[in-house]
Each structure stands twice: as structure tokens, then as C-alpha cells.
N, C-alpha and C positions, 0 to 999 in steps of 0.2 A: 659838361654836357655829354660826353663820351661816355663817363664814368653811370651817367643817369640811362642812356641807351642801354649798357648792360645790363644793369639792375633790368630795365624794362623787357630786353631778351631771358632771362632770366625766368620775371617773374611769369610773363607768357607762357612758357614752358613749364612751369608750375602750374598753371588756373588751365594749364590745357587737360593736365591728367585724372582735374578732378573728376568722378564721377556720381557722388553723391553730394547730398548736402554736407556731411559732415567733413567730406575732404575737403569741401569748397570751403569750409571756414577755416580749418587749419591750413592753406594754400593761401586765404586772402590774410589771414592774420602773418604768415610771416610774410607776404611782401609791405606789411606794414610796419613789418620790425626792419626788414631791409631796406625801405626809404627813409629808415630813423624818422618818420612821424609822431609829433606829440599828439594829436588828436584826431581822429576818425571815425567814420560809420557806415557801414552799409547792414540799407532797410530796403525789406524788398514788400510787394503787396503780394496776399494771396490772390492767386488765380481767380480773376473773374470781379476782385474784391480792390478798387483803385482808390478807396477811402480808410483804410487802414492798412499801417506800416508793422511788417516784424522786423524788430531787430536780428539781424542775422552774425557783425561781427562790430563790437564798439568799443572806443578805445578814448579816453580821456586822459587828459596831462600825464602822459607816456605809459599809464595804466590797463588794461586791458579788464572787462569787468564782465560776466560771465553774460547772456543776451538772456531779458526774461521773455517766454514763450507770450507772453501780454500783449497785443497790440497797442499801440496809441493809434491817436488820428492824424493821416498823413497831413494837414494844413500845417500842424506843430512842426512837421520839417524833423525834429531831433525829440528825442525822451529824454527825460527826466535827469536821465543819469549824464547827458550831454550840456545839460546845462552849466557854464561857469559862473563861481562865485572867486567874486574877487580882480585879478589880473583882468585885462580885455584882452581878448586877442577875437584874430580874423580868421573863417571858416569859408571854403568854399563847397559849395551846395550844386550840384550837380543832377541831371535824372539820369538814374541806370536804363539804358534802353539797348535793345536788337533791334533794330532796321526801325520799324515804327511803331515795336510794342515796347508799352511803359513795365520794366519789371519793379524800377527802387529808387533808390536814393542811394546816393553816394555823397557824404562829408569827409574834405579832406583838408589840413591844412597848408598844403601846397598853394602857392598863387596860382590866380583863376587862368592867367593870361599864359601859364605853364605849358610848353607841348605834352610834360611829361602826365599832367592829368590827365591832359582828354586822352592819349593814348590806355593811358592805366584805365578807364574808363571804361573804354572798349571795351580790353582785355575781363575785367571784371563782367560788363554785360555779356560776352559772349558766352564767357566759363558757366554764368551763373543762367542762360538761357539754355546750354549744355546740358546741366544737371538738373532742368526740368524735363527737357524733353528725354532726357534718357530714364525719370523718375515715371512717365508717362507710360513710357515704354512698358515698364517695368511693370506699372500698373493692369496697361493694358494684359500684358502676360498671365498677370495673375488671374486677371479677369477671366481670359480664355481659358486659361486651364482650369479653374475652379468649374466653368462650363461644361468642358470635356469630361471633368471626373461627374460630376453631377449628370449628365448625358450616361456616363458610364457606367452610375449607380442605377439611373432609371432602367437600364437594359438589362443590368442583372436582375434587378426587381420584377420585373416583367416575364423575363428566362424564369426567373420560380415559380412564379405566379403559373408559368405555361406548364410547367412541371408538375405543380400541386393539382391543376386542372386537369390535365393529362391524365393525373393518378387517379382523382375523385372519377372523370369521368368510365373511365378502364373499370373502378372497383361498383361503381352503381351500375355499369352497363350487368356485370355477371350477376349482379343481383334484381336487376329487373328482366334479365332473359328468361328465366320460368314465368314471370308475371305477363309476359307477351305467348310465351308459346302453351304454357299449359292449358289455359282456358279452352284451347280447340280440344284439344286432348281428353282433356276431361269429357268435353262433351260426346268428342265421336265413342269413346272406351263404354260411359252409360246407356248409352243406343244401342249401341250393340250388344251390351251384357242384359239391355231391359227391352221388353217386349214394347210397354208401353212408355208414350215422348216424354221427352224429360217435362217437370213442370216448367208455365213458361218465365215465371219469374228467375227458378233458377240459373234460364240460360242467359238470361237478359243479366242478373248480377254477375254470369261467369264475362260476358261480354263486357261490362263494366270495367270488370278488373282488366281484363286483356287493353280496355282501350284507354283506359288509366295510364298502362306501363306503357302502352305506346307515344302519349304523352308526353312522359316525362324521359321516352328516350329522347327524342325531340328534343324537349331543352338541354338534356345534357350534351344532345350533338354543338347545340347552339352554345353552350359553354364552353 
């Protein structure tokens, strides 16, 4: 019993430092090799998802067999590869939980009546509730940041955009400043050089043009 507490000290201290998924399988696969286990499994559900099991770590008649990404359906309990042929033996079936969330299944062949499962149990739900919410984390992170740069691009875009407008507005204003100021010009320079008014359509097209460019300073203010 002593000898089983350490192991469990132990593997505790292992499933505590996982932080990813992937550590959390090499963390539960050797405390499975450290309670010399012929057969086990932990399946956990995706998020959100209580009708299908992934395999996350399974080990059969002292084998270890690689987890396929496949779900089965959690009522089956075990996949395919946990099935025995031949020998009978006895599996204890347990649910992975934190406090009152369902994350998995745990298959272990420890007796059910064991302290030492339901602690390892625990140990197992806590680790592997760990290494969601720090997966969460992480996600969220990314999330935000892919926001902030996205935020970051639109500002740049915008900063050029105010620049290219800037410049168009600057290079049309010097080209429509004769188009506003000449037309007077024109016309007081012809009165004065001519005895008789200018014709009146003439002044009317000069007045055109003057209030054309006025116009279109307008919208380029407005750009």
C-alpha cells in the first residue's frame, strides 16, 4: 500500500507538469508503465461533443498501440483495438470528470474497489482538465492577437489611404486653382482692354468654368 502511495505521489507530480496535450500522453502513458498495467484507456469527448470518444492513451495486454485520431461512439465504452480475444479478464470503467464536468473515460485494470484508482482518477481528470484550459488559453491568445494585428493592418491601410488622399487632394487643389481664379480675371483684363461688354454668353461659359472648379474643390475638401 505504501509502495502504491508513492507511485501515486509520483505520478501526480508528473500529470501536474503537463501542459499540452501531447505531454499529457507521455505523463499518463508512463504512470501506466509505473503501475505495471496490462490494459488501459483513457478517452476523452470533444468539447461540447458527449457522444463521441477520442482515444487519447490505450494500452492492451501490456502493448501500447498508437491512438487513431477516429472517434468511436462513447455507449461502446472501449474501441476496437480494446477488445479481447481469447483470455477473459476484468476492466474497470470509470468517467474522467472535474468537479461536475464529463471530460472521458478511464479503462483500467486495477480492481474497481482500489483507493488507488479513484485517486489516479482524479489525478488524470484534473491534469487533463489543465491542459484544456490552458489549450483555451492559448487559443484565446491567439485569437486576440490575430485581432490586434488585423486592427493593426486596418490602421496602416487607412494611414495610406489618408496619405494618397492627402497627396491627390494637394496635386488637384494646384490644378483647379486657375480654374477658380481666372475666370474673374479674364473677364475684368477684357473690359478694360474693350470698349464694348464682353458677349454675354462668353461670360456666362467663363462663370461656368470658375463654378465647375469651385465644385470640385468641394469634393476634394470633402475627400
Amino acid at each position: 500500500h505504501g509502495l502504491f502511495l508513492e507511485q501515486l505521489r509520483i505520478s501526480g507530480e508528473q500529470l501536474a507538469t503537463a501542459v499540452t496535450i501531447d505531454q499529457l500522453h507521455a505523463s499518463i502513458a508512463a504512470v501506466i508503465q509505473r503501475f505495471e498495467l496490462n490494459a488501459a484507456l483513457v478517452a476523452v469527448f470533444a468539447p461540447g461533443d458527449a457522444g463521441q470518444l477520442y482515444p487519447l492513451v490505450c494500452m492492451n495486454e501490456g502493448t501500447f498501440w498508437v491512438p487513431s485520431s477516429a472517434p468511436y461512439d462513447a455507449e461502446l465504452l472501449l474501441p476496437d483495438v480494446m477488445c479481447y480475444s481469447g483470455e477473459r479478464r476484468s476492466l474497470t470503467v470509470m468517467p474522467l470528470t472535474f468537479e461536475s464536468e464529463r471530460l472521458g473515460v478511464l479503462v483500467l485494470d486495477l480492481p474497481a474497489e482500489s483507493d488507488v484508482l479513484t485517486l489516479l482518477r482524479e489525478q488524470i481528470g484534473s491534469a487533463l482538465k489543465s491542459v484544456r484550459t490552458y489549450e483555451a488559453k492559448l487559443i484565446e491568445e491567439r485569437l486576440r492577437s490575430q485581432a490586434q494585428e488585423e486592427r493593426g493592418i486596418a490602421a496602416e491601410r487607412l494611414r495610406s489611404l489618408n496619405l494618397i488622399a492627402g497627396g491627390v487632394a494637394h496635386d488637384l487643389n494646384n490644378v483647379l486653382g486657375p480654374l477658380t481664379a481666372l475666370p474673374e480675371i479674364i473677364i475684368r483684363d477684357l473690359n478694360e482692354r474693350n470698349s464694348i461688354p464682353l458677349p454675354t454668353e462668353v461670360v456666362e461659359d467663363l462663370h461656368t468654368i470658375q463654378q465647375a472648379g469651385l465644385r470640385a474643390s468641394e469634393t476634394i475638401r470633402d475627400l
